[in-house]
C-alpha angles and dihedrals in degrees: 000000000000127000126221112208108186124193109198113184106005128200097216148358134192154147124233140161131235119207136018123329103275090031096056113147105205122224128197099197124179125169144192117198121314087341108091105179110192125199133191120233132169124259095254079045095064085043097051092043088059096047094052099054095046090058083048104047089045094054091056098046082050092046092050093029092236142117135254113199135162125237108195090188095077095034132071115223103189131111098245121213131279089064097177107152107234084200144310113277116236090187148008131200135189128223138178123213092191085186096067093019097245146162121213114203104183120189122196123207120230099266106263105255119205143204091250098068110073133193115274126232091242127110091251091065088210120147125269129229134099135270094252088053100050119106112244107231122227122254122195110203110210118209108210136160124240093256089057099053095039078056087047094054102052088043096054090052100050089049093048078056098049098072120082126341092248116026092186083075088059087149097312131135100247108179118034135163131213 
């Protein structure tokens, strides 16, 4: 059986990296109170997490005519300690409360996979087991204000940048002969 963790509101959310540059391990962090709760999240995810809220964000300053704007003075950026992954996220989604002026952020864990599924026969090579049978993964909502994910995205962004110069070498071979 799933749980649902809801932070609602939180008191901070961030993204940070763990290692070298080119052996960065991203984290996606929120916490309420004295709870922190830490995720782990690719790299593109990270990217692609900043980009979405911007156009979000944007779409709604355009709907209310209004500007959302973050002001780093008043916000933390910084993984805070304990960072224990509570588990990788598979996917992220995006949702505004216009009553309180919210911004959802839900991750969803991988599913859990277990010993007892095996690998079909099929071409598709997917596992085989039925619906009633597959584990449910986790999600966590995160209540934030605008400010705070305006602050989120340009952080993450930033921290997506701040790897290595180029990150098409990403440990690739870039020049070869034949």
């Amino acid at each position: 059986m799933a749980s649902v963790i809801e932070l609602n509101p939180v008191d901070f959310v961030t993204v940070g990296t763990i290692g070298p540059k080119g052996k960065r391990t991203f984290h996606l962090q929120a916490g309420k109170d004295s709870r922190i709760i830490s995720f782990t999240i690719e790299k593109e995810q990270a990217r692609g997490l900043a980009e979405a809220i911007e156009e979000l964000l944007d779409d709604i300053d355009e709907r209310d005519n209004t500007v959302t704007e973050a002001d780093f003075s008043k916000l933390d950026m910084d993984l805070r300690e304990p960072i224990e992954p509570m588990f990788r996220i598979a996917q992220m989604g995006l949702a505004y409360e216009p009553d309180n002026n919210m911004i959802i952020l839900i991750a969803q864990e991988f599913p859990q996979q277990s010993d007892e599924f095996e690998i079909s026969d099929s071409d598709d090579d997917e596992l085989d087991f039925s619906d009633s049978e597959r584990p449910e993964p986790n999600v966590v909502r995160m209540w934030c204000t605008r400010e705070q994910m305006r602050a989120l995205s340009l952080h993450a962004i930033d921290t997506v940048k701040s790897g290595r110069p180029d990150a098409k070498q990403n440990g690739r071979i870039i020049y070869y002969w034949t």
